[in-house]
N, C-alpha and C positions, 0 to 999 in steps of 0.2 A: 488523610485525604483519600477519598476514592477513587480508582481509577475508573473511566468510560471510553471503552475500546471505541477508536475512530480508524477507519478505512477510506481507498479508494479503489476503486475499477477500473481495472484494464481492459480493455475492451480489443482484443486481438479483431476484430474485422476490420474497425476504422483506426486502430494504433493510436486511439487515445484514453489519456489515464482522466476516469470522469470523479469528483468527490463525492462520497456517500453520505448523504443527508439522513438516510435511514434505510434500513432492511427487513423486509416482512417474507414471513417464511409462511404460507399456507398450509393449513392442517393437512391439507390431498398432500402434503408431503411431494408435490409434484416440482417444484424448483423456489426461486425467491424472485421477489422484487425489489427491485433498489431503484432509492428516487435518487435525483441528484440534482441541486438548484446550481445551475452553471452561472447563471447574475439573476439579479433581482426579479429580470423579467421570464429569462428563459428556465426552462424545467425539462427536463429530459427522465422518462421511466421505463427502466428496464424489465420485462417480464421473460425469468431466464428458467427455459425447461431443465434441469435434472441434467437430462443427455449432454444440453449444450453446455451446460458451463464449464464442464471440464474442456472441453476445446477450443472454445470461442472466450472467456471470460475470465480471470485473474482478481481474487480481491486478497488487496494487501492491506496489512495492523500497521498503523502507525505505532513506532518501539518505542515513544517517549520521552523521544531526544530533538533539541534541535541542531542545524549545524550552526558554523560563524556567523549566517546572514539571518538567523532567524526564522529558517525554513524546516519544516517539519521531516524527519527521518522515517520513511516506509519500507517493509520489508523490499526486496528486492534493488533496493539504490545502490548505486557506487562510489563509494565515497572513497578522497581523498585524504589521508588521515597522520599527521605529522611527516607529510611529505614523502608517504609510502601510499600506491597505490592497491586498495582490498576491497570486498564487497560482502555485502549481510548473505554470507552462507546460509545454504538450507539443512536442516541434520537430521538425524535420522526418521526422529518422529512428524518430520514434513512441514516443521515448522524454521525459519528463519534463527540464526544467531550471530549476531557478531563477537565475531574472539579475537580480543587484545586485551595483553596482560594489563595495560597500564590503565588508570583513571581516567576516562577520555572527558574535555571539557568541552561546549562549543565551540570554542575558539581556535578546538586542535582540529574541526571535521570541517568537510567540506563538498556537499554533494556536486559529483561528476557528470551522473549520468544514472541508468537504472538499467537492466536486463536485458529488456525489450525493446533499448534504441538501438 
């Protein structure tokens, strides 16, 4: 089975997390655009300079987990996890990990909350 990296964006100006529908990187190498279809009707497109993304904008990897209810597990959440409170750490290489020894199933996770609330 292939995997197909899925994201979303956090958009530090208006503190909301938008879904990535898709990402286009421009040869000028000058920043990216991400669309984002928020319902059927509305579309919202981000065109994010170089400079600003590192201050204004956040895109998280969905890690390929769901929790108990079904809801998809993205870098940076808080999860509730056999009745111990932990969150998807960031590690050296600036990417996100979750460490626990055990097998974790859906049934054991439970998203909280995420970084940025």
């Amino acid at each position: 089975m292939q995997y197909i990296p899925k994201f979303i964006l956090y958009n530090r100006l208006d503190g909301i997390m938008y879904p990535v529908d898709s990402l286009e990187y421009p040869l000028s190498g000058s920043g990216i655009i991400v669309t984002s279809y928020i319902n059927d009707i509305e579309r919202k497109v981000f065109t994010i300079r170089k400079n600003d993304f590192k201050h204004n904008y956040e895109l998280l990897q969905y890690v390929g987990m769901k929790d108990q209810i079904g809801k998809e597990i993205y870098e940076s959440y808080i999860l509730k996890i056999k009745d111990v409170k932990t969150v998807i750490i960031r590690s050296l290489d600036d990417w996100y990990k979750l460490i626990y020894k055990e097998d974790l199933k859906p049934k054991d996770i439970l998203i909280i909350g995420n970084i940025y609330q």
